[in-house]
N, C-alpha and C positions, 0 to 999 in steps of 0.2 A: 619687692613685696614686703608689707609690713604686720606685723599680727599686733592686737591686741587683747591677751590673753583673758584680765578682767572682764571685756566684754561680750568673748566668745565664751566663755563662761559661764554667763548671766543668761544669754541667749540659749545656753543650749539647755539650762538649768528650768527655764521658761516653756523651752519643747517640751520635753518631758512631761511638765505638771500640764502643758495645754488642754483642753478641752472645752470648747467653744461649744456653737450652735451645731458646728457642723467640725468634729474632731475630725485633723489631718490623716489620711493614711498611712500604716505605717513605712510604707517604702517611700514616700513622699517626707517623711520625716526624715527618717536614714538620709537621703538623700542632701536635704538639710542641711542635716549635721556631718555629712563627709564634706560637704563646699564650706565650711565656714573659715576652717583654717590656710581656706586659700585664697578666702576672697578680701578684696582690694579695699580697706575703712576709709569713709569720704572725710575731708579735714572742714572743721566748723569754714562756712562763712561769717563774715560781721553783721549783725542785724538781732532782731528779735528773733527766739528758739521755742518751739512749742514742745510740750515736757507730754508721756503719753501716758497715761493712769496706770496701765494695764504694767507698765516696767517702771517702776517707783524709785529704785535705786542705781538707776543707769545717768551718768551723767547727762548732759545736754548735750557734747560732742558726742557721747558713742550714741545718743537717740538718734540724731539724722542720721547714722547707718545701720542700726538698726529699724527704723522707719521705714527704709530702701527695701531693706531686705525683705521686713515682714510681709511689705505689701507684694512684693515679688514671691516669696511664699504661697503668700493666700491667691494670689494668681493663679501660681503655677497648680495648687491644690485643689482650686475651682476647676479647669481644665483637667488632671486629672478625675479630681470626682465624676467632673461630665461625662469622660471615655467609661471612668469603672461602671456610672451607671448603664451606659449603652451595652457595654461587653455582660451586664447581667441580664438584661433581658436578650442574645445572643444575636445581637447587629447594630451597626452604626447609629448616628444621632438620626431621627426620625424628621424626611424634609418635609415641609410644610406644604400641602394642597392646593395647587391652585384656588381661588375662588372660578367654579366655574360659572360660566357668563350665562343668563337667562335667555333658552332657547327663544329665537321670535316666534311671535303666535303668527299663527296663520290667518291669510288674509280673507276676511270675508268674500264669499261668493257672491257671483254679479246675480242678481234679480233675472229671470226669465224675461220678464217684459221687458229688462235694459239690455237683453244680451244683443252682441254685437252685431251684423250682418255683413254678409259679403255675399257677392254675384255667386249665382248659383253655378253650378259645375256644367249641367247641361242646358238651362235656360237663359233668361234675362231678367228674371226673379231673382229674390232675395233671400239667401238661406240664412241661419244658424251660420256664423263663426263656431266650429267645433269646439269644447269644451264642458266645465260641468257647469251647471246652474243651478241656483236656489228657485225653489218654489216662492217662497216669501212669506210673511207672515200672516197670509187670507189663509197659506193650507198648515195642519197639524204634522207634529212629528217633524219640523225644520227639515221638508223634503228638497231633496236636491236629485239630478238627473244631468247625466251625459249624453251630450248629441254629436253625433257622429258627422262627415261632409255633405250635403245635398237633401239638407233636412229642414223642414220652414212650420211655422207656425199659422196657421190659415185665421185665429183669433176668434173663436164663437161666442166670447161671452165671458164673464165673471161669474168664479168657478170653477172653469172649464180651460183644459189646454190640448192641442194638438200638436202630433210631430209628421206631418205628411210629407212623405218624400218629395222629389224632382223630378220629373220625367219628359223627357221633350216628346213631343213639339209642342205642349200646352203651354208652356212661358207660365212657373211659379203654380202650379195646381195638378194635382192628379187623383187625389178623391181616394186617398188610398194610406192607412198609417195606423195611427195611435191616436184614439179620443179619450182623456181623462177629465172624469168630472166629479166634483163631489156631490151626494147626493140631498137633495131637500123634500120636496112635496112628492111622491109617489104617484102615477095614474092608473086605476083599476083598469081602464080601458086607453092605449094611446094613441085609437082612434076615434074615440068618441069622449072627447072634453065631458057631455054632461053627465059622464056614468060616474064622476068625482074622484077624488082620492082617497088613499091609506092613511088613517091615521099613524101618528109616529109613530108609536106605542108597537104598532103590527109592520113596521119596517126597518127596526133599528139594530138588525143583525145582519151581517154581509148574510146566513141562514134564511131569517123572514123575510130579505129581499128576494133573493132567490123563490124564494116558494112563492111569492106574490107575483112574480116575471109568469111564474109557468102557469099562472091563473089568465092572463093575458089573452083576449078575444083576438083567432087568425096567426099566434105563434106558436111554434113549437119549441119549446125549452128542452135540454136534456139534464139529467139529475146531476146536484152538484156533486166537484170534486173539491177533497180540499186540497190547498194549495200553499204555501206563505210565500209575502213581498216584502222583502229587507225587514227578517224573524214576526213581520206580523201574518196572525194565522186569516185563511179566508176560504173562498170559494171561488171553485169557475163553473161556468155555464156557456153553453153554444146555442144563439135561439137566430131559429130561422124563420120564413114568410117566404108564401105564396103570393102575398099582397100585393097590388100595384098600386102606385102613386094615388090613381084615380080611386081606389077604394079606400084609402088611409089618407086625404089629402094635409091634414095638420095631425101628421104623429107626433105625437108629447107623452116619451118614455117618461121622465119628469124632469124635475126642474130643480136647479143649485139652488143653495141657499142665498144666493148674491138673484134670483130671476130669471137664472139662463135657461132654455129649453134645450132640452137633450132631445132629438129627433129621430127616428128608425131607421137612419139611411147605414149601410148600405142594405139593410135585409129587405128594406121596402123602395122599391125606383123602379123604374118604368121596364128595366134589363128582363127579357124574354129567356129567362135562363131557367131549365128543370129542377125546380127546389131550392130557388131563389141565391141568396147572395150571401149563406149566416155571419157570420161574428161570435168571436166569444167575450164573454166579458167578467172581466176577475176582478171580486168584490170584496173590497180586506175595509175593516172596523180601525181610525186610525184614533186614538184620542178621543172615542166616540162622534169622531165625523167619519161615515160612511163612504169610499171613496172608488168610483167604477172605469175598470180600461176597458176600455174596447179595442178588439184588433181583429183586423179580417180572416176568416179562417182560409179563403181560398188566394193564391197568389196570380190569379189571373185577370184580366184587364179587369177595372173597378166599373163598376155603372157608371160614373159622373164621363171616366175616361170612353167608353163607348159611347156615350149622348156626345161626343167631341167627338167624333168619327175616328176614335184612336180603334183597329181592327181588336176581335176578340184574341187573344193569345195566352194558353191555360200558364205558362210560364215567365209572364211579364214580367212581373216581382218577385218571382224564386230568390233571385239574390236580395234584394231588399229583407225579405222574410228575415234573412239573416242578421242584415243589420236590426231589424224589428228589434227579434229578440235579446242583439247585444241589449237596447236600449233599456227595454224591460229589466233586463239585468242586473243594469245599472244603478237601477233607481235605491237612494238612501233615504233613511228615515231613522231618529232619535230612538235609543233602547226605550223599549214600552217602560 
């Protein structure tokens, strides 16, 4: 072990007065100054010696050890500082966050008219692959809707969509489900084309539809209820006929803004039944497009399925009924 007293000296002379950007601790100084008189001085190598401003009278040999030391100081002082800072706000060094990763958006829903098909459960028709579907961009509000197993689209028109179950033995048809249309021209009378139609003005409220229905020559309307379909508000109505085909041959409830005719069936068809076939139908305002479900109120054989010789039976679709209304349910629509 060798000491060099002059230069432990000078160095500890230097602690002392120190006071930098960031003054040493003082137990990091003690500390210091108890190692100096032990520690090992390096002997010059041969070569050029860089002289350091801050210790002006220290020769060239004790600078390289002191150079050693300071920077091992300020090390060891930084590291210190780091802890005292953490132990004052009262817990360790603070670890750094993940960057978390950008949830994936979700994927666009398939279009109704692209959804998929597969054989039907009880037919040789072709249903709805289960899942949810978009409306698409002909209807308001980005509607979308879930269909359940043994569910098919019979396609009447633009505008207009249908979810009519499956039912054997008719192979892909049974005249029995959900008619959705939007609504466009209005008929005063929808068995008589010449009696014209409702100006918009007097139909542009799921309200003045309703009340225009119950003006309707040969039906019977009941007063609206209100109602809402995914938060929007509306109304429902049940309108029934005594009517037969042969007295209403071209009913035209009215017609989509795309040209589609919405037709009477089932409250108007040839079915011999006491107080006919009604329907209710629930009328919500979507974005200022008018939009009307129909659904059977009775769960028993439909008229289309009796003109098939399928027997009448008051509980043929009892269970269907159920899926109906999951489907209703289901239905989504963009906050107003």
């Amino acid at each position: 072990m060798t000491r060099n007293d002059d230069f432990i000296a000078t160095l500890e002379d230097y602690l002392n007065v120190f006071d930098g950007a960031t003054p040493l601790p003082e137990r990091v100084s003690d500390a210091v100054h108890a190692a100096l008189p032990r520690t090992r001085q390096v002997q010059a190598r041969p070569g050029p010696l860089r002289t350091f401003p801050m210790l002006p009278n220290v020769t060239a040999r004790s600078g390289l050890a002191a150079a050693a030391l300071v920077v091992a100081v300020v090390g060891l002082g930084a590291v210190v500082l780091s802890n005292n800072r953490n132990e004052a706000v009262g817990g360790p060094a603070p670890i750094a966050s993940p960057t978390p990763t950008p949830a994936a958006s979700a994927s666009p829903l398939v279009l109704l008219h692209n959804a998929p098909l597969e054989t039907c459960p009880e037919t040789t028709g072709e249903c709805f692959v289960p899942g949810r579907y978009a409306f698409g961009a002909g209807w308001p509000g980005e509607m979308s809707i879930a269909v359940p197993e043994g569910w098919f689209d019979y396609g009447p028109g633009g505008g207009s969509v249908s979810f009519l179950v499956d039912r054997s033995p008719l192979g892909n048809s049974s005249g029995w489900g959900i008619l959705m249309s939007k609504v466009g021209t209005v008929s005063r009378d929808p068995c008589d084309p010449g009696a014209g139609s409702y100006s918009a003005p007097l139909v542009d409220t799921p309200g003045q539809l309703a009340a225009a229905m119950a003006d309707w020559p040969g039906f019977e309307v009941t007063s609206p209820e209100t109602i809402t379909i995914a938060g929007r508000a509306g109304v429902q109505v049940e309108i029934s006929s005594t009517l037969k085909t042969a007295d209403c041959p071209t009913s035209v409830l009215w017609t989509t803004p795309n040209g589609t005719s919405m037709d009477a069936y089932p409250m108007i068809s040839n079915l011999d039944l006491e107080g006919g076939y009604p329907s209710k139908y629930d009328i919500v305002d979507v974005d200022g497009t008018l939009i009307a479900i129909m659904t059977p109120t009775l769960t028993q054989t439909s008229p289309f399925e009796e003109q098939q010789g399928i027997a009448r039976d008051p509980e043929r679709h009892a269970a269907d009924a159920v899926e109906m209304q999951a489907i209703l349910d289901s239905i989504e629509m963009s906050s107003p």
